[in-house]
C-alpha positions as CSV (number, residue, x, y, z in Angstrom):
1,X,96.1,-70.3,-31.6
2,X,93.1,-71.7,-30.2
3,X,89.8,-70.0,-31.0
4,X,87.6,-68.2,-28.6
5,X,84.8,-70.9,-27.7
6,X,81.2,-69.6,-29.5
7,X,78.9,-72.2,-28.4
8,X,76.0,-71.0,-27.4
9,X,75.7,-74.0,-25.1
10,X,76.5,-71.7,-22.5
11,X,73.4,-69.5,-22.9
12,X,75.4,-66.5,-22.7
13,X,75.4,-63.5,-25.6
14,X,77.8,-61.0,-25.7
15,X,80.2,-59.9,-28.4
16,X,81.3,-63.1,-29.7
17,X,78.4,-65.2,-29.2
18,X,76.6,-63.0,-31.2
19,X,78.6,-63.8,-34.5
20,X,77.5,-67.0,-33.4
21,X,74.1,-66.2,-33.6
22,X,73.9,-64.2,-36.2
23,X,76.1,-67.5,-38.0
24,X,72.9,-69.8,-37.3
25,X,70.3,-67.3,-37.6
26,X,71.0,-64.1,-39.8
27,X,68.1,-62.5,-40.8
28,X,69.9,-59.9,-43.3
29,X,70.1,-63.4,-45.8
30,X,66.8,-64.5,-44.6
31,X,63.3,-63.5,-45.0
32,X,62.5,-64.6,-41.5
33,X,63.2,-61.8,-40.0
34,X,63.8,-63.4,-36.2
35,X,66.4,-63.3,-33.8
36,X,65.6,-66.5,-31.5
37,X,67.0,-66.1,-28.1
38,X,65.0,-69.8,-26.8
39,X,67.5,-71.0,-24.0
40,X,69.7,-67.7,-23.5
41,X,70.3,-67.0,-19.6
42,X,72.3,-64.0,-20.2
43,X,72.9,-60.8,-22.4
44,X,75.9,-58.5,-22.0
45,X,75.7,-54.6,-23.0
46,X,78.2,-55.3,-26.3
47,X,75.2,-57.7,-27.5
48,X,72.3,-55.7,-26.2
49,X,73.4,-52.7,-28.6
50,X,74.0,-55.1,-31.4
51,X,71.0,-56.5,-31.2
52,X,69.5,-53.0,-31.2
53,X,71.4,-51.8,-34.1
54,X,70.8,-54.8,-36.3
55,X,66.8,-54.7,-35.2
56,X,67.1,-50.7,-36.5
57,X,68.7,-51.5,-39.9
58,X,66.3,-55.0,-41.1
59,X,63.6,-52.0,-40.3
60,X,64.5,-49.2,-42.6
61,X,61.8,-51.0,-45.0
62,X,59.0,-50.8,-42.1
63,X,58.5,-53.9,-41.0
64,X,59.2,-55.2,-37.5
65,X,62.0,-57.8,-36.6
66,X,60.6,-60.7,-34.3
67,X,62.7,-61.7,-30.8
68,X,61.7,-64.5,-29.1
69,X,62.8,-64.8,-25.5
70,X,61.5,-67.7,-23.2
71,X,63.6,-66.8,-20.2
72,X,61.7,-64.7,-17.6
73,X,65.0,-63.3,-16.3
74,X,66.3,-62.3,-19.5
75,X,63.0,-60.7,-20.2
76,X,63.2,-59.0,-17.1
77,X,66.6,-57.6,-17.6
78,X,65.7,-56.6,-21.5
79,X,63.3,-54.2,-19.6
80,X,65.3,-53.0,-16.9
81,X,68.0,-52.5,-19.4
82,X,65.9,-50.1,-21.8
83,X,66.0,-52.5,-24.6
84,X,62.6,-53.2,-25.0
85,X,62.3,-49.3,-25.1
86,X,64.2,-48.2,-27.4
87,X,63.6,-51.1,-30.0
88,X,59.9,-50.9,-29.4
89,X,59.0,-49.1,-32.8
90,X,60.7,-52.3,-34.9
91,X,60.5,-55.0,-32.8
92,X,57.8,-57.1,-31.9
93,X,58.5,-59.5,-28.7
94,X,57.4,-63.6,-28.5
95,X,55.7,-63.8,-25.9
96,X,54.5,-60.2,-25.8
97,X,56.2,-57.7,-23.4
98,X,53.3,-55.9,-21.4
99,X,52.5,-51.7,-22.3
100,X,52.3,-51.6,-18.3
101,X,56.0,-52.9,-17.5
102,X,57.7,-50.8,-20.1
103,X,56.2,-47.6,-18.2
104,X,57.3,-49.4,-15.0
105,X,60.9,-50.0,-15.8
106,X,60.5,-46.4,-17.6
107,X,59.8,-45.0,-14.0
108,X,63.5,-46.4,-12.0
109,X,65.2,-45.4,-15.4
110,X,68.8,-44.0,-14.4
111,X,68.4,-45.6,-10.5
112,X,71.0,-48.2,-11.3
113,X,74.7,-46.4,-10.7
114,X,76.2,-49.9,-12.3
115,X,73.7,-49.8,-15.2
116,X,73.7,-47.6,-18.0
117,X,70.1,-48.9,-20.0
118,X,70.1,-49.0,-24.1
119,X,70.4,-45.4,-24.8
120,X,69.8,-44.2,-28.3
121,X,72.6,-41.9,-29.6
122,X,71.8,-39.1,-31.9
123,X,73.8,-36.4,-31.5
124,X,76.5,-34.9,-29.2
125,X,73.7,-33.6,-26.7
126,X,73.1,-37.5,-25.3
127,X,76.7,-37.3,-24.5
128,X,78.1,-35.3,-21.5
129,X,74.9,-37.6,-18.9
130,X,77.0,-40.8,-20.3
131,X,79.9,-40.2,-20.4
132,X,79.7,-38.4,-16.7
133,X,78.0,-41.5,-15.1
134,X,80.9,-43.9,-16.7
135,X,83.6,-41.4,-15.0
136,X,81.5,-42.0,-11.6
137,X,81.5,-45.6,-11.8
138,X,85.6,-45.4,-13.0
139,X,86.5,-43.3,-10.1
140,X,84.2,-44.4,-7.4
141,X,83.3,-48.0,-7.9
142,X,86.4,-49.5,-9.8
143,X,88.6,-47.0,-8.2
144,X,90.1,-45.6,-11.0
145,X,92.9,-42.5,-10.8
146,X,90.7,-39.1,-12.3
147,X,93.0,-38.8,-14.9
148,X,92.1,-42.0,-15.5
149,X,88.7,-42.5,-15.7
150,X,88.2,-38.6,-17.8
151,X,91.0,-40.8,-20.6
152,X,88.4,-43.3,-21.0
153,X,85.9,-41.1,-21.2
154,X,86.9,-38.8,-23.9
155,X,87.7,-42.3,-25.8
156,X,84.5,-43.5,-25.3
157,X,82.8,-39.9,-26.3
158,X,84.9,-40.5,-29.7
159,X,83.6,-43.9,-30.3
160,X,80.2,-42.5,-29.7
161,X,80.6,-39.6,-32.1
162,X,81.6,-41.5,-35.0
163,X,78.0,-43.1,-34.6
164,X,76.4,-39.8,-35.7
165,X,79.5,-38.0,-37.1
166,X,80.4,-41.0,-39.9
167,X,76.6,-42.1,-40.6
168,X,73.5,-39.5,-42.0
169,X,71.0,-42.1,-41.7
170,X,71.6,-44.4,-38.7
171,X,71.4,-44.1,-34.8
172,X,74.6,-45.3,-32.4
173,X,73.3,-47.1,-29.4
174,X,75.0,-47.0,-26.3
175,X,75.4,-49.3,-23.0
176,X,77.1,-49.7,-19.6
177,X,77.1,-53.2,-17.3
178,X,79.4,-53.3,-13.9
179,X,79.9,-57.0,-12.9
180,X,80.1,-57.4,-8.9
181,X,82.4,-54.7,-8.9
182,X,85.0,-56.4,-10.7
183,X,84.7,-55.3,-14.3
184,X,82.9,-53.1,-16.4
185,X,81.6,-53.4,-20.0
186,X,80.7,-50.9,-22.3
187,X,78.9,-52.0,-25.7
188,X,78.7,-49.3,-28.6
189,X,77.6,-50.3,-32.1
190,X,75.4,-48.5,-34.8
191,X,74.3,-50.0,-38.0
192,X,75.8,-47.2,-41.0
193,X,78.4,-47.5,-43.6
194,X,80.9,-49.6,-41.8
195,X,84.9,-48.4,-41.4
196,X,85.8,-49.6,-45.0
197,X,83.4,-47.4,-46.6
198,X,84.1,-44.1,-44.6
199,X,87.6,-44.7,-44.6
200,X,87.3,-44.8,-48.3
201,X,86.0,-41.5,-48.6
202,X,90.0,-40.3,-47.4
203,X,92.0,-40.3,-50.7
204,X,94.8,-40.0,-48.5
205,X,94.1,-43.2,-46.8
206,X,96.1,-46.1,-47.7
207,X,93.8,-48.8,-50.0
208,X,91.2,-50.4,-48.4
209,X,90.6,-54.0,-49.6
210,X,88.6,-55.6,-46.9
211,X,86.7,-54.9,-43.9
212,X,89.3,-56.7,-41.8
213,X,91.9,-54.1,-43.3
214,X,89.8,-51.4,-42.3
215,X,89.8,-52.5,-39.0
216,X,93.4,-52.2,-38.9
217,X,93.8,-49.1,-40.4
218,X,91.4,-47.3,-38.2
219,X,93.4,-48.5,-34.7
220,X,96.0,-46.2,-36.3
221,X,96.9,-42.8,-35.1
222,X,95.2,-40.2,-37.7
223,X,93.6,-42.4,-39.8
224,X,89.9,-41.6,-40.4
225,X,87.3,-40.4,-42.8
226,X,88.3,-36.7,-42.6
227,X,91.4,-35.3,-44.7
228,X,92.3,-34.2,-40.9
229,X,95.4,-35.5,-38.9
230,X,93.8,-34.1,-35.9
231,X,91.0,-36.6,-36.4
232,X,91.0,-41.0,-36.3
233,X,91.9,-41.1,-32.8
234,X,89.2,-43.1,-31.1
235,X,89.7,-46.5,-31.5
236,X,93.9,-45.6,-31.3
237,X,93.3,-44.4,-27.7
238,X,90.7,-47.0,-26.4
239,X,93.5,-49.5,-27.5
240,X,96.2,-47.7,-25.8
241,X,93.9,-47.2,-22.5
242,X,92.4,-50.4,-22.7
243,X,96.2,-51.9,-22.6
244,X,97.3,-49.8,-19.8
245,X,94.7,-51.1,-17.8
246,X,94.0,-54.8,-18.8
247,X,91.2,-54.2,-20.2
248,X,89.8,-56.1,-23.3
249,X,88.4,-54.6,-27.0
250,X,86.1,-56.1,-29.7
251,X,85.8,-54.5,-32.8
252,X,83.2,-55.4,-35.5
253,X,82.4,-54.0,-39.0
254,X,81.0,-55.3,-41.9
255,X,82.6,-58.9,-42.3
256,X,85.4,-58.6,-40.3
257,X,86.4,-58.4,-36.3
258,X,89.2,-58.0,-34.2
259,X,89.7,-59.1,-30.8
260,X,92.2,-57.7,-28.5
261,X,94.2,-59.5,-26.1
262,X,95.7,-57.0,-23.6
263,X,97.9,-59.0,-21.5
264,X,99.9,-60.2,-25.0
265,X,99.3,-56.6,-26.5
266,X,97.9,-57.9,-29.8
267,X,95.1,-58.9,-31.8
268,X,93.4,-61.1,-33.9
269,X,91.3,-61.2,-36.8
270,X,87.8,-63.2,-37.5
271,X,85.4,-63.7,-40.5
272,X,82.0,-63.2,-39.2
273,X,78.9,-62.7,-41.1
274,X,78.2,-59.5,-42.7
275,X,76.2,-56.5,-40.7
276,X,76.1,-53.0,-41.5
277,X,78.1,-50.4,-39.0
278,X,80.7,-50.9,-36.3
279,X,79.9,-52.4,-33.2
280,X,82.5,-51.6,-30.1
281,X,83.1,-54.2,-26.6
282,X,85.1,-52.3,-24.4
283,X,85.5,-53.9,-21.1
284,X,87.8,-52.8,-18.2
285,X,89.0,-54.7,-14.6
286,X,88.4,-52.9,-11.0
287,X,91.9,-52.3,-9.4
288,X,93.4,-54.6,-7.7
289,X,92.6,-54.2,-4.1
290,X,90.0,-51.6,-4.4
């Protein structure tokens, strides 16, 4: 099989580049603690809360994480997309991003139907404004059936709990991209214990050797941390949904990631250098001839 291409020739970060990134960069092995975005043109949602969740866990000790961004666009967007906002208490930006834009970009907040900005997930209550804003752009801009578009909701608003459900002491970040109406992509990723270690927590879980097992195991019907067959459906349904509809899936936790091919109905397994948490790429097509 031939790998995904990682380059980051193509100035573009998203889910997979980011491995790369982190590959040439990673500041969990590194007492720089900078993420160097010189030369990146683009940023998709799946790396946007990555980058936010691995800014919140190098600054559990205090000290601030550096970014440096050249690109005025990419500034630009890291603004309008509520990065800079939410990762403004541990990051410090190269150049510096002006007090007085931040408020700016604060005051169209939510104006965007195709954007959902860097929201910080704490709790259930940030949950139901989502989640009602991704069925809006399902039903009316990517013409999804209702049914639908509440199916990938309620997965999604099981990804997001685990964030807060699975982890004491670390935030879930959430975010939302539509591309010219074509596609959407939804990036969720926190920075906690990782699948292996809750899943662990199960005694009725089968043995959990690697993070790349863990993976596995928790696309499976029922399997989760919780002694509860009721529970461990999340990532099993955004699977089964993202199938039905040709949509795509990247899952990411510790050292480990899968990435889902939809139109051959499997997946595939990478090493990638270690982060704490679980970082979700959901993304999902407009119908054809909507």
């Amino acid at each position: 099989m031939k790998l995904p291409d990682t380059s980051l020739s193509k100035l573009k970060l998203d889910a997979i580049s980011f491995d790369t990134l982190l590959k040439r960069q990673n500041p969990f092995q590194s007492a720089n603690r900078t993420f160097d975005l010189t030369g990146v043109q683009f940023i998709a949602p799946s790396a946007l809360v990555q980058l936010a969740a691995a800014c919140y866990c190098l600054g559990r000790d205090g000290r601030q994480t550096t970014i440096l961004v050249d690109d005025e666009d990419v500034r630009t967007y890291l603004l309008r997309s509520g990065f800079v906002q939410v990762v403004q208490t541990v990051v410090r930006f190269q150049p510096h991003m002006s007090g007085m834009l931040t408020l700016t970009y604060d005051y169209i907040k939510g104006s965007n139907p195709l954007l959902i900005e860097v929201t910080k997930v704490q709790s259930g209550t940030e949950l139901p404004d989502l989640l009602n804003r991704v069925v809006h752009v399902l039903r009316y801009r990517l013409r999804y059936k209702k049914n639908d578009a509440f199916d990938v909701a309620i997965a999604v608003s099981e990804i997001c709990q685990n964030t807060f459900d699975h982890n004491t002491h670390a935030s879930g970040f959430f975010a939302m991209q539509v591309y010219q109406k074509r596609f959407l992509e939804i990036g969720v990723a926190d920075y906690g214990d990782g699948l292996a270690t809750t899943l662990r927590r199960n005694p009725d879980n089968p043995q959990v050797a690697s993070d790349r097992e863990a993976i596995y195991q928790a696309t499976q019907l029922g399997t989760s941390e919780f002694n509860d067959r009721t529970r461990g459906t999340g990532l099993y349904h955004l699977l089964e949904i993202a199938y039905k509809h040709q949509g795509s899936v990247n899952i990411r936790s510790g050292a480990a990631a899968m990435r889902f091919r939809m139109d051959k109905q499997q997946g595939w397994n990478f090493p990638v250098i270690s982060m704490p948490g679980v970082q979700i790429a959901l993304t999902l097509p407009t119908k054809v001839g909507a």
